[in-house]
Backbone as CSV, one residue per row, in Angstrom:
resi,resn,N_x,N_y,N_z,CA_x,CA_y,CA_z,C_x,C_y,C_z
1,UNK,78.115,53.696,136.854,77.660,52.298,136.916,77.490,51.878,138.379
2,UNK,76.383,51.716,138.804,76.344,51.003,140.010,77.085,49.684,140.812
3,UNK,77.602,49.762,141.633,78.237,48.694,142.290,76.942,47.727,143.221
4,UNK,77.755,47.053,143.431,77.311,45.948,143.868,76.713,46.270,145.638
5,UNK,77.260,47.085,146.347,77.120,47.948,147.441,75.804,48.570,147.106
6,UNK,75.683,49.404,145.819,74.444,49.951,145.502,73.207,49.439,145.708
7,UNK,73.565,48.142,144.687,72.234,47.265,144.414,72.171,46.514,145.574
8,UNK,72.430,46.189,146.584,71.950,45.751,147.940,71.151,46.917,148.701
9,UNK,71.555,47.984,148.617,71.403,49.522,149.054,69.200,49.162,148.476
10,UNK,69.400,49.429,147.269,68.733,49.720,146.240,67.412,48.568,147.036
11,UNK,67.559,47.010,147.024,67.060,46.139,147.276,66.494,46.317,148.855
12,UNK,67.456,46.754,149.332,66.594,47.305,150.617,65.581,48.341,151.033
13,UNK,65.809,49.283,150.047,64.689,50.129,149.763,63.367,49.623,149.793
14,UNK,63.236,48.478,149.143,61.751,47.702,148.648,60.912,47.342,149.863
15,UNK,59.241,47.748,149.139,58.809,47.221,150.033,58.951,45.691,150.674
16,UNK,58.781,44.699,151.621,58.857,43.653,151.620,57.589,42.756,151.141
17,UNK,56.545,43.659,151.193,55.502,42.452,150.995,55.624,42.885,149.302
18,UNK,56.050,42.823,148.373,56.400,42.511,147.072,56.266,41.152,146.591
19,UNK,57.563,41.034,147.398,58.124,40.003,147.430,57.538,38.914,148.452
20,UNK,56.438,37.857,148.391,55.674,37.482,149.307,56.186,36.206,149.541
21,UNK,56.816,35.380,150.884,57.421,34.426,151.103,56.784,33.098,151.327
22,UNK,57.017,32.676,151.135,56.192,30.755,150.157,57.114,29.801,151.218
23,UNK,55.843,28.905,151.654,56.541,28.026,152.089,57.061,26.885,151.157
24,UNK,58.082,26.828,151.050,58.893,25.116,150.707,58.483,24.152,150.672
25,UNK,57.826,23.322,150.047,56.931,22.108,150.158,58.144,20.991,149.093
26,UNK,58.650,19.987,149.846,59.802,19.538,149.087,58.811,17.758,148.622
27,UNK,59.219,18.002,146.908,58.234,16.942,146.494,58.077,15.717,146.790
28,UNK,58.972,15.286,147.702,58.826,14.032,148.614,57.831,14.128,149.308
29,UNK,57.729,15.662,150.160,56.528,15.570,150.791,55.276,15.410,150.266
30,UNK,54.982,16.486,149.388,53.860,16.615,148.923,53.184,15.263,147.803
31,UNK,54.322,14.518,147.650,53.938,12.934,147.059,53.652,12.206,148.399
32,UNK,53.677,12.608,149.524,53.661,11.470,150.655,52.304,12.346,151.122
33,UNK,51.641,13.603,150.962,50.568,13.597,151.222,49.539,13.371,150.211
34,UNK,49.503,13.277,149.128,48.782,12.644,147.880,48.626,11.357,148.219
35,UNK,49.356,10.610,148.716,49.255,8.820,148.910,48.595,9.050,149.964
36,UNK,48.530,9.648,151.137,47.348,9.455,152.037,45.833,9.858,151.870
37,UNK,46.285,10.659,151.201,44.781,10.901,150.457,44.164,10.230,149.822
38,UNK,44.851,9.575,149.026,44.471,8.667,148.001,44.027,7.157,148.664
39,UNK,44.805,7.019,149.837,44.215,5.988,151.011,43.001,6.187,151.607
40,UNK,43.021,7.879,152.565,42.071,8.213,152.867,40.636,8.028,151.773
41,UNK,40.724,8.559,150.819,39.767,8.297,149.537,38.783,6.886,149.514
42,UNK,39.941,6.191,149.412,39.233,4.678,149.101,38.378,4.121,150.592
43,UNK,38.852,4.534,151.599,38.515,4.409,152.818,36.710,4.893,153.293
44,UNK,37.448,6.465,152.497,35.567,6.804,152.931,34.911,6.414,152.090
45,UNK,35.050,5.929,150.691,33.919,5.097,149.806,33.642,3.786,150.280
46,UNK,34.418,2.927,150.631,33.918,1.900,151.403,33.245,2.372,152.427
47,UNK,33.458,2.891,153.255,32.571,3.653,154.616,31.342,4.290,154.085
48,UNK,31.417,4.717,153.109,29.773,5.722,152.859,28.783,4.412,152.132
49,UNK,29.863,4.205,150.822,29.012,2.570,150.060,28.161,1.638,151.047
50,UNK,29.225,0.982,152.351,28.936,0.417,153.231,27.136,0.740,153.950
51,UNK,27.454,2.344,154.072,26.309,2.936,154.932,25.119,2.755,154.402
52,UNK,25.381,2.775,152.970,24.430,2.877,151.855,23.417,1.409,152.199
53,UNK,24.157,0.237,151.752,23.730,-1.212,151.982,22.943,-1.052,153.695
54,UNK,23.976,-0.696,154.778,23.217,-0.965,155.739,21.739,-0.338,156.052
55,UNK,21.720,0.999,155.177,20.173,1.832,155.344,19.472,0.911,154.203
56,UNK,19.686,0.269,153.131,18.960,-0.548,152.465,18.347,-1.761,153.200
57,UNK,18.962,-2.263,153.515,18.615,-3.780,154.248,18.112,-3.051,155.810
58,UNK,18.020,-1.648,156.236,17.037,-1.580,157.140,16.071,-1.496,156.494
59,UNK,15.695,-0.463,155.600,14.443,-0.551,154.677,13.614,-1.901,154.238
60,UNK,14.803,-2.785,153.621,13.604,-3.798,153.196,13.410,-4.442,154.650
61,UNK,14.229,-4.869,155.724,14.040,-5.309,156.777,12.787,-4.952,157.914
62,UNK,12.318,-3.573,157.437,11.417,-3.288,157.983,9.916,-4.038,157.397
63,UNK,10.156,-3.994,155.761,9.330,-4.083,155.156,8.974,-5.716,155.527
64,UNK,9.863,-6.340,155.419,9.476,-8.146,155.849,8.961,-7.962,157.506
65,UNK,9.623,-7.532,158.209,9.104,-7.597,159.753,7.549,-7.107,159.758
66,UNK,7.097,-6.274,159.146,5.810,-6.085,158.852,5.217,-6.864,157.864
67,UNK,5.734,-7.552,157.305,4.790,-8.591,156.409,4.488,-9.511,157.522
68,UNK,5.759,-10.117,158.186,5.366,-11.232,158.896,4.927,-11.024,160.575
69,UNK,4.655,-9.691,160.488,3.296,-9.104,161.980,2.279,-9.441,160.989
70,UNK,2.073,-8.914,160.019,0.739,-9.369,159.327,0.050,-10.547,159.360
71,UNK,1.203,-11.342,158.403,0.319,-13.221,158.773,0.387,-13.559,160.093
72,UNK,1.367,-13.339,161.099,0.918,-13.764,162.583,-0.526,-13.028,163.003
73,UNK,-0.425,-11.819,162.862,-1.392,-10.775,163.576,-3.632,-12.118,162.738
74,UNK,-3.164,-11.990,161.741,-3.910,-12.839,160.797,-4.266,-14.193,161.439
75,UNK,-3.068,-14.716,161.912,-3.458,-16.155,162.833,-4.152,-15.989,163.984
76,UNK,-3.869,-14.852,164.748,-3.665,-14.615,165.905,-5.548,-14.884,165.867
77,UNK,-5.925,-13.600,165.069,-7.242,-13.149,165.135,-8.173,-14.365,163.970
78,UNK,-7.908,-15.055,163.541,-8.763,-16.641,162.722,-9.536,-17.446,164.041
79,UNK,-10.955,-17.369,163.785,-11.712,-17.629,165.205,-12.151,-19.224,164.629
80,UNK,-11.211,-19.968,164.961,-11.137,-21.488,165.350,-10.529,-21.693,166.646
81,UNK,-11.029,-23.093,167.071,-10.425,-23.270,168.165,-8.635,-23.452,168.498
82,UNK,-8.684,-23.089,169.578,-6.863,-22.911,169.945,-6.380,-24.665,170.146
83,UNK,-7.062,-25.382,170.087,-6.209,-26.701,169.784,-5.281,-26.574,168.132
84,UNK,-6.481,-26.332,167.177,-6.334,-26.033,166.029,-5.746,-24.744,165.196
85,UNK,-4.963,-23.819,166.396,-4.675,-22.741,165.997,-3.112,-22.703,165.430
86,UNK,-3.083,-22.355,164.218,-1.383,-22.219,163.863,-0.632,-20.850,163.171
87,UNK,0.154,-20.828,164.252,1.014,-19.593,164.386,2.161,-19.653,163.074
88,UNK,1.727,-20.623,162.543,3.034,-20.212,161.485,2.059,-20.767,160.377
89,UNK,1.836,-19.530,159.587,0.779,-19.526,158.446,1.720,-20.357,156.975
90,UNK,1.293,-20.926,156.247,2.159,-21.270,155.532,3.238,-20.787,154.958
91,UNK,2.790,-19.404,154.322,4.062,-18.743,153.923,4.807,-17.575,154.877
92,UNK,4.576,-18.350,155.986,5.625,-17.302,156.862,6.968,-17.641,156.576
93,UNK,7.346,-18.932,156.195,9.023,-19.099,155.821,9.939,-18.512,154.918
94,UNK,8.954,-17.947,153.811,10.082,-17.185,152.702,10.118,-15.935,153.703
95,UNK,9.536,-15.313,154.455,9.341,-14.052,155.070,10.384,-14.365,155.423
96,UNK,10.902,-14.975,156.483,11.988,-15.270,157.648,13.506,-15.508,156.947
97,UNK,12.765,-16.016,155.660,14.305,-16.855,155.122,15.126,-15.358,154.306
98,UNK,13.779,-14.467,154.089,14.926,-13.470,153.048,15.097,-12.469,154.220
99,UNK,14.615,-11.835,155.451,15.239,-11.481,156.723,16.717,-12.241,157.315
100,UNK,16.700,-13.533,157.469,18.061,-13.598,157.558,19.192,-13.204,156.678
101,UNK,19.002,-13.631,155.326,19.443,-12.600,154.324,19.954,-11.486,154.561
102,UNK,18.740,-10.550,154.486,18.912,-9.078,155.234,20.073,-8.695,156.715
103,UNK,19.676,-10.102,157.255,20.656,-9.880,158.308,21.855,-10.067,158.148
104,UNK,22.653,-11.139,157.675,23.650,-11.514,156.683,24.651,-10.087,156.015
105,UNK,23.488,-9.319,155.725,23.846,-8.048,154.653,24.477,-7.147,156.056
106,UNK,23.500,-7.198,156.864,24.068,-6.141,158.312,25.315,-6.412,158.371
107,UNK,25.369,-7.923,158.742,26.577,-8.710,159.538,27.707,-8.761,158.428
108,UNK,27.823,-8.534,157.273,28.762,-8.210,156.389,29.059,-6.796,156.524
109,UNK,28.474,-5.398,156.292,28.635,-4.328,156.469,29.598,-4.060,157.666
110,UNK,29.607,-4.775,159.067,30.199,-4.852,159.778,31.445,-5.144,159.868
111,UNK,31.764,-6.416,159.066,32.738,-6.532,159.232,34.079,-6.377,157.929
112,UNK,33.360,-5.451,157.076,33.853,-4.567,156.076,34.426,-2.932,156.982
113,UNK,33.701,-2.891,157.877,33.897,-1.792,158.196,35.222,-2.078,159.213
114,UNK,35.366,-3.192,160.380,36.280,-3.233,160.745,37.841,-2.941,160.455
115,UNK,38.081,-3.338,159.151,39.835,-2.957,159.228,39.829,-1.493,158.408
116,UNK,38.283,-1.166,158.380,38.637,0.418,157.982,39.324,1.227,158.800
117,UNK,39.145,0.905,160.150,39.336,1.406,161.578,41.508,1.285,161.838
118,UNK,41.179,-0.124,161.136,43.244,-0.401,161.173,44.151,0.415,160.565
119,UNK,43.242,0.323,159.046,43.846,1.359,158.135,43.933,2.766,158.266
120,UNK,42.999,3.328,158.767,42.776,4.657,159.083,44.142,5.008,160.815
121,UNK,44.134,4.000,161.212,44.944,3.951,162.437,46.364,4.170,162.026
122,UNK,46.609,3.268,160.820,47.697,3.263,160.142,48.111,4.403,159.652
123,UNK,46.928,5.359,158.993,47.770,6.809,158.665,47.899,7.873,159.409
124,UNK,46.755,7.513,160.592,47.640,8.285,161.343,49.180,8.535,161.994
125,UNK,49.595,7.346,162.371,50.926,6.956,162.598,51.614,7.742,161.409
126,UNK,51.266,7.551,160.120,52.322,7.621,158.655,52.358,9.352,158.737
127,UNK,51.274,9.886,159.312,51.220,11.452,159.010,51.720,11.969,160.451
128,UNK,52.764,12.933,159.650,53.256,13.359,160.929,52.793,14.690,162.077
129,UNK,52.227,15.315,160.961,51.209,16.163,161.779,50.068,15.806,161.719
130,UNK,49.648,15.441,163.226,48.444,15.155,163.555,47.145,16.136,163.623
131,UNK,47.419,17.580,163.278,46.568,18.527,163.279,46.104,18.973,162.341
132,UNK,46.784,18.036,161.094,46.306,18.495,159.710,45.002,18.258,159.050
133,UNK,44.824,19.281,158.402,43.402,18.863,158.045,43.339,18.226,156.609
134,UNK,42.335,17.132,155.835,42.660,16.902,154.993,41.622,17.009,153.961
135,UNK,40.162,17.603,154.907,39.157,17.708,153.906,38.871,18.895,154.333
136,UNK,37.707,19.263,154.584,37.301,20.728,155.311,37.710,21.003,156.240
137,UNK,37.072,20.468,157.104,37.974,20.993,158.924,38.063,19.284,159.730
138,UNK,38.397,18.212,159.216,38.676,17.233,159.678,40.025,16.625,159.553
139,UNK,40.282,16.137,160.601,42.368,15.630,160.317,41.339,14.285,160.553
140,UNK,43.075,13.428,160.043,42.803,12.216,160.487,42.009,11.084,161.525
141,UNK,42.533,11.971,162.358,41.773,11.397,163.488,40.513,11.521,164.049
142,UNK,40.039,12.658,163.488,38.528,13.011,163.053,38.065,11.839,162.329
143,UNK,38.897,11.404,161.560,38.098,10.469,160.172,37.906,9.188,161.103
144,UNK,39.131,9.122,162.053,39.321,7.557,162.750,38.076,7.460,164.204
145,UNK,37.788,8.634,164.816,36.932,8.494,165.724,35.510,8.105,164.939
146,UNK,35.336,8.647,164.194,34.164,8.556,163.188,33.893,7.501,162.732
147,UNK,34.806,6.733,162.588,34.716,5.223,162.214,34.300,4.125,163.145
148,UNK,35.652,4.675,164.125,34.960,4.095,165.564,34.133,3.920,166.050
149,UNK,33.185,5.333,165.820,31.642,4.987,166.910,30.998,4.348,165.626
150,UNK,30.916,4.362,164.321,30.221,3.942,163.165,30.126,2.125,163.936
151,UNK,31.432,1.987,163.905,31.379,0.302,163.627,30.903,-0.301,165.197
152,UNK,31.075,0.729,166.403,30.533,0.571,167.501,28.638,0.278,167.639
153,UNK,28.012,1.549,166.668,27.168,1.176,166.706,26.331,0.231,165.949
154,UNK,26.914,-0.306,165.107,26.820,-1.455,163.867,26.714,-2.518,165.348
155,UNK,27.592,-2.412,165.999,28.120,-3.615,166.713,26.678,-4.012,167.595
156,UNK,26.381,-3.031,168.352,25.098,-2.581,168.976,23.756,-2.931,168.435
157,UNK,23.594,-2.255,167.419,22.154,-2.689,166.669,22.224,-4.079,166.411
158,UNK,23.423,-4.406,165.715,23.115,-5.930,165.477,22.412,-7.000,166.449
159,UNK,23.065,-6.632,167.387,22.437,-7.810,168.953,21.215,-7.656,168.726
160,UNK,20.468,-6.427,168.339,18.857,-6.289,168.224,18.182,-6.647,167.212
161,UNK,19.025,-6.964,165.910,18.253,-7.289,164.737,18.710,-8.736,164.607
162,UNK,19.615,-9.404,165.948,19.656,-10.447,165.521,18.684,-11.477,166.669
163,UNK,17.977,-10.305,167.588,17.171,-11.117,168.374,15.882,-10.965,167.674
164,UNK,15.716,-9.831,166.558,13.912,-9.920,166.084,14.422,-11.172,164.842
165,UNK,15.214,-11.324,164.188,15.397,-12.578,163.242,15.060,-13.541,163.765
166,UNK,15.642,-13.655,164.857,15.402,-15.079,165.728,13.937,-15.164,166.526
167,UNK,13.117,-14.388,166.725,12.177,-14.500,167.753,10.995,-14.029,167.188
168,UNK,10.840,-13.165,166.009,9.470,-12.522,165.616,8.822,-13.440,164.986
169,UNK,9.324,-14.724,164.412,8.290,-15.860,163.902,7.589,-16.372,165.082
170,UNK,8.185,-16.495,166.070,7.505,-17.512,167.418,6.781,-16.409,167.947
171,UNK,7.038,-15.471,168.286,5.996,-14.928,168.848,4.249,-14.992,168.815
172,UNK,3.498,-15.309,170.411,2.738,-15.844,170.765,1.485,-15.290,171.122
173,UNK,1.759,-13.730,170.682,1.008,-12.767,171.362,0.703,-11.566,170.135
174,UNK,0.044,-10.553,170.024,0.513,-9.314,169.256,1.174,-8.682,169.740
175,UNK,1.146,-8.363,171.041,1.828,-6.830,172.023,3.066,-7.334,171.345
176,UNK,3.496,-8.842,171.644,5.302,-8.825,171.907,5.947,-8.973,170.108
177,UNK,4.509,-9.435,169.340,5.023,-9.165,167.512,5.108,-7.554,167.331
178,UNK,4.314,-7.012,167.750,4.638,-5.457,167.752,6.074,-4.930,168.109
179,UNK,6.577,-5.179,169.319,7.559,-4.815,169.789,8.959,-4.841,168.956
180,UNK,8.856,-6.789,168.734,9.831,-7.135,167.441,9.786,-6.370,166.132
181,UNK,8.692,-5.909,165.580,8.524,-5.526,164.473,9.150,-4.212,164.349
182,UNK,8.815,-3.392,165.430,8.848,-2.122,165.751,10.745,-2.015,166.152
183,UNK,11.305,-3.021,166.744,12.352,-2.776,167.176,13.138,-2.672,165.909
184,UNK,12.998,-3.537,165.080,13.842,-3.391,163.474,13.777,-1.733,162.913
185,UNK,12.060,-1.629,163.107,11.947,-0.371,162.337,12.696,0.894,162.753
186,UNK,12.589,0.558,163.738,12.946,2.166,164.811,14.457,1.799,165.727
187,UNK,15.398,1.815,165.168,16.851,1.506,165.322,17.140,2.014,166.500
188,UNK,17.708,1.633,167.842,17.829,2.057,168.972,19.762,3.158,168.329
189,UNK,20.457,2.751,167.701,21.823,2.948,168.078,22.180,3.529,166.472
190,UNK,21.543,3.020,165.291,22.258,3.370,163.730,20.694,4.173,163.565
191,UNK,20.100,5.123,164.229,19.181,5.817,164.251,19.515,7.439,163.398
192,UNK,18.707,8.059,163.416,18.717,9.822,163.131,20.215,10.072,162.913
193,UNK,21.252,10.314,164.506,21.956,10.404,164.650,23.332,10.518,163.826
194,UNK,23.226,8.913,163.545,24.157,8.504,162.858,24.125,8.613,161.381
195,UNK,22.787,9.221,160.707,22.241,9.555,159.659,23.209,11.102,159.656
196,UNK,22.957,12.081,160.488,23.455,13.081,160.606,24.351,13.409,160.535
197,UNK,25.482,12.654,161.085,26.869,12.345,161.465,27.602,11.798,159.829
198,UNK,26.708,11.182,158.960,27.067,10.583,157.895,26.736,12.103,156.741
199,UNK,25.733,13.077,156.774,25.580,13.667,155.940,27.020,14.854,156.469
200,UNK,27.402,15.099,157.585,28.747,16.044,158.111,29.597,15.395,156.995
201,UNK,30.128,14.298,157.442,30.826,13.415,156.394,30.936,13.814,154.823
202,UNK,30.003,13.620,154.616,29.519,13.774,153.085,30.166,15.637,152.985
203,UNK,29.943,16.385,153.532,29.801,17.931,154.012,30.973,18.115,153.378
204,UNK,31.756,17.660,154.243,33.746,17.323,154.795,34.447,16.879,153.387
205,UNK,33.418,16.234,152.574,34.371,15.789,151.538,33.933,16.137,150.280
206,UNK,32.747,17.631,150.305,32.249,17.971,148.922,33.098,18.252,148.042
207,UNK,33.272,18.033,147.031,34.227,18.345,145.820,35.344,17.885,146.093
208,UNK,35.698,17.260,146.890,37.071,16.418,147.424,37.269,15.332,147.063
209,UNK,36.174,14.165,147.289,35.594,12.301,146.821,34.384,12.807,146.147
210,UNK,34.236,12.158,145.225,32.839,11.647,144.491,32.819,10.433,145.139
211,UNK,31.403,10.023,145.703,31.245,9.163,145.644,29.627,8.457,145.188
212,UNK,29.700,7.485,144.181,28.124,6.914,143.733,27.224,6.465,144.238
C-alpha cells in the first residue's frame, strides 16, 4: 500500500503543464467589472445615438442652407430696380426658422455629451487598473480621450453653424451666401475625421454593445 511519502513522490513525477494554473478572479471582483461595463455600455450608446442626431441635423442643415442660397441667389438676380429690390423673399422665414431648430438639435447633442466626459472620468478613478482593456484594444481612458476631442469638436463647429444661422439670411451678395452655405455643408472640425474615429469606435465594440 502506498504511503503518503509515495504519493507526493508519485505527484512529482507529473508533467506540470497537466495541470494548467488559473488565475483567481474573486467574485467581488469580477461583479465590480460587470458594473463598469455595464456603465461603460450605456455611455457609448448615448455617445454613438448622440453622433447619429448630430450627422442628421448636418444633413438636413445643409439641405435648408441651400434652399435659402436659392431664394436669395433668386432675389439677387430679379432685374428690377435696387430701390425696389428685396432680399428677403417671402418665404425665406420658415427656411431660417426650421435651421434654428436644426441648430437647437446641435446645441443639445452637445450638451448631452458633456457629463459623458464626468462619468467616464469617474470610472476611471473606480478601475484600478488603468491598462485594462475593456473592448478590443481600448481601456478606459481610450474611451475618455475619445470623448474629449468628440465634445471639443462639437464645441468648435458650433461657433460656425451658429454664425451661418445668424448671417446667411442677410447676406448681401452671392460670393458671401456661398461661403455661408458652403460653411454648414463642409464642416471645418466634425468633418471625415471624426466620421472615422466614430466607425474605430463602432470596430472596438463589435459584438460587445448593440447599438440601434
Amino acid at each position: 500500500m502506498a504511503t503518503d511519502s509515495d504519493l507526493v513522490d508519485m505527484l512529482d513525477q507529473v508533467p506540470k503543464n497537466i495541470f494548467p494554473i488559473k488565475a483567481f478572479i474573486s467574485p467581488s471582483k469580477s461583479r465590480e467589472k460587470q458594473d463598469i461595463f455595464s456603465k461603460l455600455e450605456s455611455i457609448i450608446i448615448v455617445l454613438i445615438k448622440n453622433y447619429y442626431k448630430w450627422e442628421d441635423a448636418q444633413k438636413r442643415g445643409t439641405s435648408l442652407c441651400s434652399s435659402i442660397a436659392i431664394l436669395k441667389t433668386k432675389a439677387f438676380e430679379t432685374k428690377i430696380p435696387a430701390s425696389e429690390l428685396s432680399l428677403y423673399p417671402d418665404n425665406l422665414q420658415q427656411y431660417c426658422d426650421k435651421l434654428a431648430i436644426i441648430l437647437r438639435i446641435c446645441e443639445d447633442v452637445i450638451k448631452i455629451t458633456e457629463p459623458l466626459i464626468k462619468q467616464t472620468k469617474g470610472l476611471v478613478l473606480l478601475n484600478k487598473n488603468s491598462n485594462e482593456t475593456f473592448f478590443r484594444t481600448w481601456s478606459i481612458e481610450n474611451l475618455q480621450e475619445f470623448i474629449e476631442k468628440v465634445y471639443e469638436m462639437y464645441n468648435k463647429e458650433i461657433i460656425i453653424k451658429r454664425t451661418v444661422t445668424a448671417e446667411i439670411a442677410h447676406c448681401q451678395n452671392k460670393n458671401k451666401l456661398l461661403v455661408y452655405a458652403k460653411a454648414w455643408e463642409y464642416p471645418e472640425y466634425t468633418d471625415e475625421d471624426m466620421r472615422l474615429q466614430f466607425n474605430f469606435l463602432r470596430q472596438e465594440i463589435k459584438g460587445l454593445i448593440k447599438v440601434e
